[in-house]
N, C-alpha and C positions, 0 to 999 in steps of 0.2 A: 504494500500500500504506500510504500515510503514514494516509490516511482511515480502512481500516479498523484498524490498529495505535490509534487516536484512539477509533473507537468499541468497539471492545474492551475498550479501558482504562477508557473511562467504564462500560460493561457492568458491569464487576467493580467499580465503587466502589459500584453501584447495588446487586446483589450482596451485597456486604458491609454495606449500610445493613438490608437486607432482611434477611440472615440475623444481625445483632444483635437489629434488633425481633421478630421470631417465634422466634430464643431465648429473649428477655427475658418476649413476652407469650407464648404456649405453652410453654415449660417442657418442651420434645419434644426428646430427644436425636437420633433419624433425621434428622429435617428439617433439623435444624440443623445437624448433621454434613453435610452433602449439599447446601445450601447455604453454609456453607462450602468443600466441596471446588469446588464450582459457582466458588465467588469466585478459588481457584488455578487454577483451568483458564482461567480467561476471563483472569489474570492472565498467567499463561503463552502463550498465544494471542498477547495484545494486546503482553505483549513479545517474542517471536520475529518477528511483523508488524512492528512499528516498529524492532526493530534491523535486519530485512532491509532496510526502505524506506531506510533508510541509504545501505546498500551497493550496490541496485540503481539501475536509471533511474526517474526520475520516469513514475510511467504515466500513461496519459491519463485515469485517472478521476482524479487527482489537480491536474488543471489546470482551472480554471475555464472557458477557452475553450476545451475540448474538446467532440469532437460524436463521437457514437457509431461512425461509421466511423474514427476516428483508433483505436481499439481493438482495430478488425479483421487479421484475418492468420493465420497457421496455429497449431493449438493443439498440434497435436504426433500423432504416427503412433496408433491407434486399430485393435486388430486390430479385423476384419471379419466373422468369429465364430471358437470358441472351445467344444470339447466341453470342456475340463478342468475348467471351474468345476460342470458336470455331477455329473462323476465324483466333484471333490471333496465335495461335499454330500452326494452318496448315499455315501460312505466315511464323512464326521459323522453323518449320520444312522446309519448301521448303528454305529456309535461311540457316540453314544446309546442307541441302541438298549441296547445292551450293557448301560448303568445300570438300565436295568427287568428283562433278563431275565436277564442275569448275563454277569461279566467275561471269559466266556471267548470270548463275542461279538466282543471288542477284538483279539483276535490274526487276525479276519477285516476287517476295518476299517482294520488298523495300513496293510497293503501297498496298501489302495484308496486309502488318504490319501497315503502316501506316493510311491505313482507317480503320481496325480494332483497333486501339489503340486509334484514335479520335473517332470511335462510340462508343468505353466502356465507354470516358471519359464523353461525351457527352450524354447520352443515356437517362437521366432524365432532362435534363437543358431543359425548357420551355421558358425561354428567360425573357425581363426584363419587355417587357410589359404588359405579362400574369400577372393575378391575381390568377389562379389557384393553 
């Protein structure tokens, strides 16, 4: 993480060179606000990466004699599929909706959102008194 906390932080000095010169030569307040905000974000990023590289272990992209299988190993549980992200879209989408044809659209959308966003959260939790 040390690596990319490193290029991060150069990202946003580059960034910040950039959004001086195209304030200075355009004269465009969007742009400029927006890379600006572009230069705290990459700021942000580059320091939450290098203070974590701290705290954690050295990874293997951080070693110069590492080799691609030193990386390898499990990334972590991955449901296998998943209607809720479904449901939840078609709840925004009718939730949109609403903004073209009118707000009273939203009190149909509120409960497709809302039970679809507690079954995603929920979708694995077995409870406290299973042992499974």
């Amino acid at each position: 993480m040390k690596f990319q906390g490193k290029m991060f932080l150069w990202l946003s000095l580059f960034i910040l060179i950039m959004a001086i010169v195209y304030g200075v030569w355009s004269k465009e307040a969007v742009g400029t606000t927006a890379l600006f905000m572009s230069f705290g974000l990459s700021v942000m990023i580059g320091f939450y990466l290098a203070f974590t590289a701290r705290r954690a272990d050295t990874g293997a992209q951080d070693r110069e004699d590492a080799d691609v299988a030193d990386d390898a190993g499990e990334l972590g549980f991955f449901a296998p599929h998943s209607w809720q992200p479904l449901f939840l879209a078609s709840g925004g989408a009718v939730f949109f909706l609403a903004i073209i044809f009118g707000w009273w659209l939203a009190y149909f959308a509120a409960p497709i959102i809302a039970c679809a966003l507690f079954g995603w959260v929920f979708e694995y939790y077995r409870g406290e008194s299973r042992t499974q």
